[in-house]
C-alpha positions, 0 to 999 in steps of 0.5 A: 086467501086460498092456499094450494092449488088443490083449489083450481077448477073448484071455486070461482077466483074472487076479483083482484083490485090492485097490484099484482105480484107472483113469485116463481120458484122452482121446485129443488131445482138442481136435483129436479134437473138431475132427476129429469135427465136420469129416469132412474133416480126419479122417486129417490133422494137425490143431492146435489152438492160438493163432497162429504170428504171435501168440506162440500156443502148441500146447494139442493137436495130433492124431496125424497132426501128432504124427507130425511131431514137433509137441508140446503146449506147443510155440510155434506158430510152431515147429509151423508149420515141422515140420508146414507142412501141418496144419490150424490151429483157433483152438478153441472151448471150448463145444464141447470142454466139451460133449464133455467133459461128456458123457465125464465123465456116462458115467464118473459112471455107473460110479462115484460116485468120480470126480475130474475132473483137466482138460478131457480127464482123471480118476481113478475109484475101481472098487475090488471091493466085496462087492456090486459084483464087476466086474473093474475091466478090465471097467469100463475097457472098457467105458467105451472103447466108451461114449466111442468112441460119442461119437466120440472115444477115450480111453486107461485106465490100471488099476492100485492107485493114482492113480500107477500109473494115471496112468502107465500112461494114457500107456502106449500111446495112443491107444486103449490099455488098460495094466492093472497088476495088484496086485503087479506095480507094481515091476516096471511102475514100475521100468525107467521114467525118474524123469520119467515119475512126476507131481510130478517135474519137469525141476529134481527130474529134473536133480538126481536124475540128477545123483546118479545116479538115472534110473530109478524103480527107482533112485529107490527103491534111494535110500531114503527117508531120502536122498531126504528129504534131498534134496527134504525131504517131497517126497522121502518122496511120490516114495519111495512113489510109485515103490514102487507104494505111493500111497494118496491118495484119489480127492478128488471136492470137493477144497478150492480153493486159489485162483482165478486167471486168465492171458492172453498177448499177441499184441502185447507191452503196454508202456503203462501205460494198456494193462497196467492195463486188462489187469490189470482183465480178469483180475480180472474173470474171477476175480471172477465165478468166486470169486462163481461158487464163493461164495468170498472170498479175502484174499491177491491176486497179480499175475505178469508175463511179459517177452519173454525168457520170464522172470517175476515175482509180487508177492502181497498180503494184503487187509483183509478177503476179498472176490470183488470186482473192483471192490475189489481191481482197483485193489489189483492195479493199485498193485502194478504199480510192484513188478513194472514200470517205464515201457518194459518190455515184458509178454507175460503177465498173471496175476491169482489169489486164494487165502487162503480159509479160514485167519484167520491165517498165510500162504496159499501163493501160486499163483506163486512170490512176492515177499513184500510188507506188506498192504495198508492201503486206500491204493487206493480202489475207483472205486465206493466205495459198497459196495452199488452195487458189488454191485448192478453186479456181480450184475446183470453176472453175471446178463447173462453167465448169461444171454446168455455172457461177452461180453454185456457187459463194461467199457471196459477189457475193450475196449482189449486186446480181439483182442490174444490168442494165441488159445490154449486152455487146459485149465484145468478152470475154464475150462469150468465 
């Protein structure tokens, strides 16, 4: 294994038999944007987030501010009091999938095989080929400097998986290059803690220490049985992962589960006239991106978000799927009394829509949801008329095409309007 690229140019690569996979991530991507479009915040900490007054949240803080401690994910109001000094953006999503897709251009220019996995990172498969012989490290590489060129970075793992890529991503950054070479996974893989694998999650972390497994060459003296017995199927994927063994493909059209969209509130909502209207935007945006995606979904699902953080889901099957808005809003908005009652606040509203291909059975919700009888068409659509719908909801899209998201919106777009923590998201769907 040679770990950083510090290596480049001193040592001679070591064959590579075997798959090949890299792992590209951008390094603080949102604040390296940021700091490229404004020389003078270069060196200094920079954060890109929603406001410390406004319940925001940290999407990316550059390194100069993750020396104070400030994380992702983190409440901004949290990052202001370790790192006072940075320079806050509100961020601007044009520009970061702009950036992006000139990254993600340059890696489909090495490989057909790329699955973009966010804003800032994907998977390539580089696997050596009897016509293509490239060390999978030259790719890597060169793929750094191409990237840097933009003027951002980007961190690569190499390695025979999307596990031990991934893994090794995240290794040294920024800039770094972690190569895993074939037959060396377990001994990469080994000393690291059990969190340090993707698919486990601080419940499955707190669990397997409970038994006395930190690390992942633990997890895998386990067995898989034990595991199995432990986590069901998944303890089977953990088990190969940690053994260096994943062999899940590189998924370059991988089939859409469901289309959902979220907001969280500056101002806690705590009317029911404020909430529906909330609700309906969400509904919204999800309605124009399944007419985007040309799908039709037939389970619709409603989460709440309240003040102490906790929340809850409700989802609901549909007569018939739909990418209509102005058809299952008004679903949405009746199964509010499932999740609200008068004088409860709400800090976050999410509105998804999944149930895109099976006829019959039970779609998986993206929440974890209250199962709750379809729906029978006891909410009627405001435009009943179903033709007058489409016609409002095509030439709705086409200004929006044309002239971007705000070009016009309804009046319950309006009442919430500002009421945001200006947070930015790095849902891809966000940025196509």
């Amino acid at each position: 294994m040679i770990d950083s690229s510090e290596h480049e140019g001193m040592l001679p690569l070591e064959p590579w038999d075997g798959p090949a996979i890299l792992l590209v991530d951008l390094d603080a991507f949102f604040a390296s944007v940021e700091q490229l479009d404004h020389p003078g915040w270069r060196g200094k900490p920079v954060i890109v987030g929603g406001s410390a007054d406004k319940h925001g949240v940290v999407s990316t803080a550059s390194y100069e501010a993750r020396a104070f401690g400030v994380r992702s994910a983190m409440p901004a109001v949290t990052a202001r009091k370790l790192c006072p000094q940075a320079i806050w953006a509100a961020g601007r999503f044009d520009r970061y999938k702009q950036v992006s897709n000139q990254v993600m251009s340059i890696l489909n220019d090495e490989t057909p095989l790329v699955q973009q996995v966010s804003i800032d990172e994907a998977f390539l498969d580089v696997t050596p080929t009897r016509t293509n012989r490239e060390h999978p490290v030259a790719v890597a590489r060169r793929i750094q400097q191409r990237v840097e060129q933009l003027g951002v970075t980007c961190s690569v793992g190499v390695g025979t998986s999307k596990t031990v890529a991934k893994i090794a991503s995240d290794m040294d950054k920024p800039r770094g290059l972690t190569i895993v070479y074939p037959g060396t996974e377990r001994m990469f893989l080994d000393p690291l803690p059990v969190r340090s694998m993707s698919g486990i999650g601080a419940a499955a972390e707190q669990r397997l220490k409970s038994h006395g497994v930190e690390t992942l060459g633990q997890l895998v003296c386990e067995g898989p049985a034990r595991l199995e017995r432990l986590f069901g199927k998944n303890g089977r994927v953990m088990y190969m992962r940690a053994c260096g063994l994943d062999d899940s493909p590189i998924q370059q059209h991988a089939p859409v589960k469901s289309v959902s969209n979220e907001v969280t509130f500056a101002n806690d909502l705590r009317m029911r006239e404020d909430i529906e209207a909330a609700i309906c935007t969400q509904a919204a945006k999800v309605g124009r991106r399944l007419r985007a995606k040309g799908l039709r979904g037939s389970t619709i699902g409603l989460r709440l978000r309240y003040p102490d953080r906790s929340s809850r889901s409700v989802q609901r099957r549909l007569a018939r799927p739909t990418d209509d808005e102005l058809l299952f809003a008004p679903e949405l908005c009746g199964m509010l009394d499932e999740l609200w009652k008068p004088g409860i606040a709400v800090r976050l509203i999410g509105v998804s829509v999944s149930g895109f291909s099976e006829p019959e059975g039970e779609q998986g919700s993206l929440f974890d949801v209250k199962q709750v009888a379809p729906l029978e068409g006891d909410a009627k659509p405001r435009i009943q008329d179903e033709s007058k719908r489409r016609g409002l909801l095509a030439a709705t899209d086409l200004v929006k095409d044309r002239f971007g998201e705000g070009a016009v919106r309804f009046g319950h777009e309006l009442r919430n309007d500002g009421n945001t923590t200006g947070t930015a998201a790095k849902n891809p769907a966000d940025y196509k």
